[in-house]
Every structure is written in structure tokens, then in C-alpha cells.
C-alpha positions as CSV (number, residue, x, y, z in Angstrom):
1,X,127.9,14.6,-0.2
2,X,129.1,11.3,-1.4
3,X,127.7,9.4,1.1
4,X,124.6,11.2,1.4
5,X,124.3,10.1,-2.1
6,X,124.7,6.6,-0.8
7,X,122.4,7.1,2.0
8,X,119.5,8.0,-0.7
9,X,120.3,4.5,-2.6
10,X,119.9,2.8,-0.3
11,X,116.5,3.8,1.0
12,X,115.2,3.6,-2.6
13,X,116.7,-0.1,-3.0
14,X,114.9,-0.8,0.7
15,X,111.2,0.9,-0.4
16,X,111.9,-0.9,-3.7
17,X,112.1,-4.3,-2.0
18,X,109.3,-3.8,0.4
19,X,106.9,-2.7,-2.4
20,X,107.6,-5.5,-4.4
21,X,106.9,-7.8,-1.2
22,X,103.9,-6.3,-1.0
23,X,102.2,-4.4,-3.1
24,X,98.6,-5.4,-2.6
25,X,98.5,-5.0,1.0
26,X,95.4,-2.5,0.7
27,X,92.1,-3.9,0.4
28,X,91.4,-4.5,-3.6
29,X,88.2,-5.2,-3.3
30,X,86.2,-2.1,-4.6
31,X,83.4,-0.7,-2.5
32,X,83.5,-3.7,0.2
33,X,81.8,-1.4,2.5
34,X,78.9,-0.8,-0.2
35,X,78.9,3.2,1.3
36,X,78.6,4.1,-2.2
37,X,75.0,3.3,-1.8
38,X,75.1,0.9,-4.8
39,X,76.3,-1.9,-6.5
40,X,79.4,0.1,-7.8
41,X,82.1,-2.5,-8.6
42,X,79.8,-5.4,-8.5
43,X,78.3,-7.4,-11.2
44,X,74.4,-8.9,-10.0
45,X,74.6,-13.0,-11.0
46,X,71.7,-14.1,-13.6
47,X,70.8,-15.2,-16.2
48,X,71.7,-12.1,-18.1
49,X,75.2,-12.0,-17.0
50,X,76.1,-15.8,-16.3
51,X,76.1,-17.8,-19.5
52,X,76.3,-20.9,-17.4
53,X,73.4,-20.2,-14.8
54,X,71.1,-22.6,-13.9
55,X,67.4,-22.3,-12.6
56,X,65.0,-19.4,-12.7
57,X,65.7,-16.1,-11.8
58,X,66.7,-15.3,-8.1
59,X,65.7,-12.4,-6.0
60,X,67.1,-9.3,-6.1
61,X,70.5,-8.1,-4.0
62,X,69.3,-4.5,-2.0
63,X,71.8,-1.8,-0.6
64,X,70.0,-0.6,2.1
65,X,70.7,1.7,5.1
66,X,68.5,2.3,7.9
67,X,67.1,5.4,6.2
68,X,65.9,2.8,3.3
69,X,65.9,-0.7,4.3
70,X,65.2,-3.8,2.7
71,X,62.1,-5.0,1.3
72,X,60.3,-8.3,2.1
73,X,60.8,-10.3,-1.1
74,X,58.6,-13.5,-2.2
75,X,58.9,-15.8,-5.0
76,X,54.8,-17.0,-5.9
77,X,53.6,-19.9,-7.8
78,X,49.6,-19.3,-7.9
79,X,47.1,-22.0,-8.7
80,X,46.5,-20.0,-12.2
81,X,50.0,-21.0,-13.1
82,X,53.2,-18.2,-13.6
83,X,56.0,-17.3,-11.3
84,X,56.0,-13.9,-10.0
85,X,58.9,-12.2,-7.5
86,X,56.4,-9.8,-5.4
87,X,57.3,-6.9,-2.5
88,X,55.3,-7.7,0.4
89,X,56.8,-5.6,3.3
90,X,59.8,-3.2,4.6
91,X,62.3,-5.5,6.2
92,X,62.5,-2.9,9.1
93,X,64.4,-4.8,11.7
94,X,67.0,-5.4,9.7
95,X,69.7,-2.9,10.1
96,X,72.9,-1.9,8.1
97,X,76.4,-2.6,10.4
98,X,77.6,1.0,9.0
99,X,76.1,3.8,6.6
100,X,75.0,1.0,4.0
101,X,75.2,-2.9,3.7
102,X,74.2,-5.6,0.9
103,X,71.7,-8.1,1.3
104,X,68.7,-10.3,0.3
105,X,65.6,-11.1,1.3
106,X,63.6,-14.5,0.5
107,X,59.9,-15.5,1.8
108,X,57.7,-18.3,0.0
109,X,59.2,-20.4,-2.0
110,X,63.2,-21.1,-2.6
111,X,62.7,-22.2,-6.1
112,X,65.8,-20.1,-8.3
113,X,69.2,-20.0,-8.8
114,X,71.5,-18.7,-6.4
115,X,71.7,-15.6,-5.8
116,X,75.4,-13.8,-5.7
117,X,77.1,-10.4,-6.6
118,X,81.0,-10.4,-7.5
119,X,83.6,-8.7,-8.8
120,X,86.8,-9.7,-11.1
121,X,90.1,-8.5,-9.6
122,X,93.1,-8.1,-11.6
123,X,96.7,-9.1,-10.1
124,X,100.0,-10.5,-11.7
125,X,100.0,-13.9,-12.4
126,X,101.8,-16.0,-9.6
127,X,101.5,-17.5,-5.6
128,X,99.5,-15.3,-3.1
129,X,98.9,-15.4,0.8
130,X,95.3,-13.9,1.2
131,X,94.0,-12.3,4.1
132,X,90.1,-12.3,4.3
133,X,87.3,-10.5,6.3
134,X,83.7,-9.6,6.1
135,X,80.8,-9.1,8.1
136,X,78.0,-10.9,7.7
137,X,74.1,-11.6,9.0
138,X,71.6,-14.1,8.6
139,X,67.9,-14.5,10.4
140,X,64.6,-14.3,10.1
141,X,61.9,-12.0,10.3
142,X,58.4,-12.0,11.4
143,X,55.5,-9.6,10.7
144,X,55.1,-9.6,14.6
145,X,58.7,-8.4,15.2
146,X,58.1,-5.8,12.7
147,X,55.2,-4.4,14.4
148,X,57.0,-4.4,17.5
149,X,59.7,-2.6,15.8
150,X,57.8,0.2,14.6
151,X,55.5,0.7,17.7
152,X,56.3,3.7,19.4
153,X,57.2,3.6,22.8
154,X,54.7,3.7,25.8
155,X,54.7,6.8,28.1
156,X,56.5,6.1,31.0
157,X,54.3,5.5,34.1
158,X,53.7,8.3,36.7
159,X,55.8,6.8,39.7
160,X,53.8,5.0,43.2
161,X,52.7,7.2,45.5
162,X,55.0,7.2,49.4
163,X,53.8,4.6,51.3
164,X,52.5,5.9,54.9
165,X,54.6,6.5,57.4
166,X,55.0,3.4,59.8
167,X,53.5,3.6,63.4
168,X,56.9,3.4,66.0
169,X,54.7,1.4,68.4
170,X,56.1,-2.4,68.0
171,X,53.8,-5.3,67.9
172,X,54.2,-8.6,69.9
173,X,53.8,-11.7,67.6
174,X,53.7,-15.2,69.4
175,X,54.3,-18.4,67.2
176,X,51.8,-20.5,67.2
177,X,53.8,-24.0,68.3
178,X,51.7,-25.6,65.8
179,X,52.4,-23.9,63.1
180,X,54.2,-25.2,59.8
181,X,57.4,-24.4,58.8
182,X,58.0,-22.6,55.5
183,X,58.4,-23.8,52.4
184,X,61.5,-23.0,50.5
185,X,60.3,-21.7,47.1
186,X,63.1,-22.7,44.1
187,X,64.0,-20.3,41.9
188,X,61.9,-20.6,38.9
189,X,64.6,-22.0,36.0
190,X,65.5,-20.0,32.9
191,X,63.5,-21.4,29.9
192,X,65.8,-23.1,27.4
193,X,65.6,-20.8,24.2
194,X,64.6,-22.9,21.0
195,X,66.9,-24.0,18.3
196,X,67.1,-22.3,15.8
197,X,65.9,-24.1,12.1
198,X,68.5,-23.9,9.5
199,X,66.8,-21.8,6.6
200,X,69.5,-19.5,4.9
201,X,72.8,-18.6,5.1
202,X,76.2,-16.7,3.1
203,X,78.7,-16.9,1.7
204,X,82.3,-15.6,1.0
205,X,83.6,-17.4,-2.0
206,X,87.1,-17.0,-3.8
207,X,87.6,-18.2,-7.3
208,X,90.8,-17.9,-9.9
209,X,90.9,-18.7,-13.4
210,X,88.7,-21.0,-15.3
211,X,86.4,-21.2,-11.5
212,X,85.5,-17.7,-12.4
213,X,81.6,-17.3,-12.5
214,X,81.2,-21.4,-12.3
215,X,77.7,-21.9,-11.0
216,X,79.0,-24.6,-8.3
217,X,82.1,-23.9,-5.2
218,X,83.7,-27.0,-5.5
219,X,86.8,-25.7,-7.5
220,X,86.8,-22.3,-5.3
221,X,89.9,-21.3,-3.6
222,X,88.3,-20.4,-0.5
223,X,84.7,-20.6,0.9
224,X,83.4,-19.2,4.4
225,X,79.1,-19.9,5.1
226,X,77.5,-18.3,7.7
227,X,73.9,-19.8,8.3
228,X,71.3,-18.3,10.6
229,X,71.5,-21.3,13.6
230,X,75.1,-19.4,14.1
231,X,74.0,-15.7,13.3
232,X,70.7,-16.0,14.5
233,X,70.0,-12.8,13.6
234,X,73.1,-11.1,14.8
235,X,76.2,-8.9,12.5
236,X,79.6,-11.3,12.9
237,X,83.2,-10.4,11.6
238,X,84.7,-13.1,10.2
239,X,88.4,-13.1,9.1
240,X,90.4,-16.2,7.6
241,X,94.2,-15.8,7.3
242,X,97.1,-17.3,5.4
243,X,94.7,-18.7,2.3
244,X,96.8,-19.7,-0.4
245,X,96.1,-18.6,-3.8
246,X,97.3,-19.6,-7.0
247,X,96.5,-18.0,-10.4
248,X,97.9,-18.6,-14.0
249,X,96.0,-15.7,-15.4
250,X,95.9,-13.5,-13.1
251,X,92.3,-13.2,-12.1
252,X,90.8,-13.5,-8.7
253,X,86.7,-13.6,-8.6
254,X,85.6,-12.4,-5.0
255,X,82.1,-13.4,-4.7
256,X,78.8,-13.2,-1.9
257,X,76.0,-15.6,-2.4
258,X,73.1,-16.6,-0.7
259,X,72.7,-19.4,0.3
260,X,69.4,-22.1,1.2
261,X,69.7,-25.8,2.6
262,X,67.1,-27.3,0.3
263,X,64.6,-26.0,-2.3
264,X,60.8,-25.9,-1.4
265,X,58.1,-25.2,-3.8
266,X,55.2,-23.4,-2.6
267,X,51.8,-22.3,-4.0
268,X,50.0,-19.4,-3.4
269,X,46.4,-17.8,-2.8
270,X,46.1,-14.4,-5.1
271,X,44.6,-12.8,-2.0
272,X,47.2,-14.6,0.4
273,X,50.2,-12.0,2.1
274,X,52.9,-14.2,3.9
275,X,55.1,-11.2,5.1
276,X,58.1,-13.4,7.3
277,X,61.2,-13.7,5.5
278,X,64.5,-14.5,5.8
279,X,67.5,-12.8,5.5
280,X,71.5,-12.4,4.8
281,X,73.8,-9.4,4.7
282,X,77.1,-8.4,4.1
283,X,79.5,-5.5,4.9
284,X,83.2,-4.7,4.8
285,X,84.5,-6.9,2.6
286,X,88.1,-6.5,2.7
287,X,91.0,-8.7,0.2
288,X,94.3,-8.1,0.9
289,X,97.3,-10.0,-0.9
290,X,100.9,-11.1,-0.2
291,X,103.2,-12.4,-2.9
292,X,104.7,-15.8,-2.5
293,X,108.6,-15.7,-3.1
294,X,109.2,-18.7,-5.5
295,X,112.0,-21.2,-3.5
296,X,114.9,-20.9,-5.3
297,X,116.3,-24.4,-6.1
298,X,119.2,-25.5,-4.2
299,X,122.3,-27.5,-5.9
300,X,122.7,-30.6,-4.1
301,X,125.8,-31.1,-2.4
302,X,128.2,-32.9,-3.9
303,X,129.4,-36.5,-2.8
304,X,133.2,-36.8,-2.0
305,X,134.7,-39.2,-4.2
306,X,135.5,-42.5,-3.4
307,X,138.8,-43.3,-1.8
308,X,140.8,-46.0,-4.0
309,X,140.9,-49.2,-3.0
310,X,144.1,-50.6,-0.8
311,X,145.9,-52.8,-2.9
């Protein structure tokens, strides 16, 4: 009995230590799969929730599924003067990577703030080894690929009828001697696709502490951008191991923002509809945390002393 007893400590001492090694090892971010069909766990940046924002207000962040996809938003200036954010179409091309995903939608001008959704996560204070992943899309839609998406299929066509039956008579064929040899025909080359113009992008940012909500990266922890010349309209997994994190407080910001290359301002006929857009997504955001074991600091050996001199 005694040393089953023993036995019994000595698991709970092991499960003990392996717990406190790691004890956020599951994913902490809250709804990083968005299946929830909202914004659950997620706070929408603007001007109403970031004292610090800068420029107008952005368009808004959609959880969309196929069922419901996105809609085509624009951001107007018209010649009367005012800045409207209109719906001019149903993003149908753009499909969720699972049951639902998070995304935006931008045509016209890129005048606003950026755009992000985030979420404060609580930990002890201390040294972290982060592992990252996400999914993420970026592209750009045109009102022709929309129609082509949402034309139905043609009828397939009733096959050729059986060519006759040939003859079993042979034919004698003479060369004429001066006749030309044939040409060699070379395969017709594979047209070079075009490149692709840089128009929007996403990103994964990390912030801590007093970087939390800050309108700009350049204190973040960690940032991974995905623009649409690498997507090109395509879902990627992207994963970034071994970050190091450091908070004094105790608070981690896990953020997604959209991103643009440069700002354009455009104006607008009332009776104009520009329906193209482009677009970013997210899915299966995932946050996972290992606890750095402070070094514990080493005496340093002692010198032996001097011999005495010989006399």
C-alpha cells in the first residue's frame, strides 16, 4: 500500500510539472475559426472603440459562409461633396475555407483608417514561446468573374455521330518527286500569365502591453502580411514558430487588419456602379503559448588562491 502511495505522488508531482510547462498549449484565441457566425470574442477597430484612431471610418469586417457571402463594399466621394460607404454587389466568388470566415471587401476609393478586429488575451506576466497559424486570402474580383460564377452550366452536347465504316479496298498513292517536304509546325507556347498589381493585403499582428490597440505595427511583437501578388486569389496556411514574447502585464493583443499599399482618392458619378473589388480573408486563427523558464544564475567558480611566493 505504501508504495502504491508513492506511486500516486509521484504521478501528481510529474502532471504538476508538465502543466506548469505548459499550460497554454491550447489555442487561446476565442472563436479563431469564426464558426460562431459572428464577431464573438472580437472587438471591430474605429473610431468608437480606438481612442487613438486616425482617418475616417473604414469598411466593415463580414462573417460570411457560402450560404451568405460577402458584399461588394465601396467608399464614394461624389462631386456634391459627402463620403458615403455603399453595397454594390454580392462578393459571390469568394468562398469561406470552412463553415464561416472573416473578411473585408474594398472597391473605389482607399481613403480610411485601417481596418482590423482583435481581441485582448489574458496570461501571467512573464517570457513566452508563441506558436502562430492562420489562414488567409487576398484577390480581386470582377463583375465578369461574378457573372461567370453564377451562370449555370450549359447542357452537355449530344455526342458525334459513328463515322462510316472504311472501305477495305487500299489505295495506291505515288509521291510526286517534286513535291515539298513538310513543314514542322512548333508547338504553340504557353502564354505568360500577367503579374499580378499589388492592391491589398493582411495581416496577423501581435501586440503586448502599452502596443495594445496603437494605430501603427512598429512596436508589434510579431507581424505576418499576406498581399494578393502572393495569394492571388487563393486560401494559404501560414504558421510562424518559436516567436518570442515578452509581457510585464500580462496582456497579449492578437489582431487581423487589412491592409492597402497607398491611398487613392476617387470621385464618383451618382448614377455610376463600379462593382470590382478587392478582397482579404481570414480563418483558423490559432495562438498557442509556452512559458520561458527564467535561467537561473550560476555562481562563478571560484579562483584557487595564489601560491606564496618562494623565498
Amino acid at each position: 500500500m505504501l508504495k502504491l502511495f508513492q506511486l500516486l505522488a509521484v504521478l501528481l508531482v510529474t502532471a504538476s510539472a508538465v502543466l506548469a510547462q505548459n499550460p497554454y498549449m491550447e489555442n487561446l484565441v476565442a472563436n479563431g475559426n469564426f464558426n460562431q457566425g459572428s464577431l464573438a470574442g472580437w472587438t471591430e477597430a474605429g473610431p468608437d472603440t480606438i481612442p487613438t484612431w486616425h482617418g475616417a471610418p473604414p469598411v466593415p469586417a463580414q462573417v460570411f459562409s457560402d450560404g451568405a457571402p460577402m458584399h461588394v463594399t465601396e467608399i464614394r466621394y461624389y462631386e456634391q461633396g459627402g463620403r458615403h460607404i455603399v453595397r454594390t454587389a454580392i462578393a459571390s466568388t469568394v468562398r469561406a475555407y470552412d463553415k464561416y470566415s472573416v473578411g473585408w471587401t474594398l472597391s473605389g476609393a482607399t481613403t480610411m483608417g485601417y481596418p482590423w478586429i482583435s481581441q485582448v488575451i489574458r496570461v501571467a506576466p512573464g517570457t513566452y514561446t508563441a506558436t502562430v497559424s492562420w489562414r488567409v486570402i487576398a484577390g480581386h474580383e470582377t463583375a465578369a468573374d461574378r457573372a461567370a460564377a453564377n451562370t449555370p452550366p450549359k447542357p452537355a452536347e449530344p455526342a458525334p455521330a459513328p463515322a462510316p465504316a472504311k472501305s477495305d479496298a487500299k489505295v495506291k498513292t505515288t509521291a510526286s518527286p517534286n513535291a515539298s517536304k513538310p513543314e514542322t509546325v512548333k508547338p504553340a507556347e504557353t502564354p505568360k500569365p500577367p503579374d499580378v498589381t499589388r492592391t491589398i493585403g493582411g495581416a496577423l499582428i501581435i501586440n503586448t502591453d502599452k502596443d495594445i490597440n496603437a494605430y501603427s505595427d512598429k512596436g508589434s511583437v510579431f507581424t505576418g502580411a499576406v498581399w494578393n501578388d502572393e495569394s492571388k486569389g487563393k486560401w494559404l496556411t501560414k504558421t510562424a514558430n518559436d516567436v518570442n514574447i515578452t509581457t510585464l502585464t500580462g496582456y497579449i493583443e492578437v489582431r487581423l487588419q487589412l491592409l492597402t499599399p497607398g491611398s487613392k482618392y476617387v470621385v464618383f458619378d451618382r448614377l455610376k456602379q463600379n462593382t470590382d473589388c478587392d478582397y482579404v480573408a481570414f480563418d483558423d486563427v490559432v495562438l498557442q503559448l509556452t512559458p520561458v523558464e527564467p535561467q537561473q544564475a550560476t555562481a562563478e567558480p571560484q579562483q584557487p588562491p595564489a601560491e606564496p611566493a618562494k623565498q
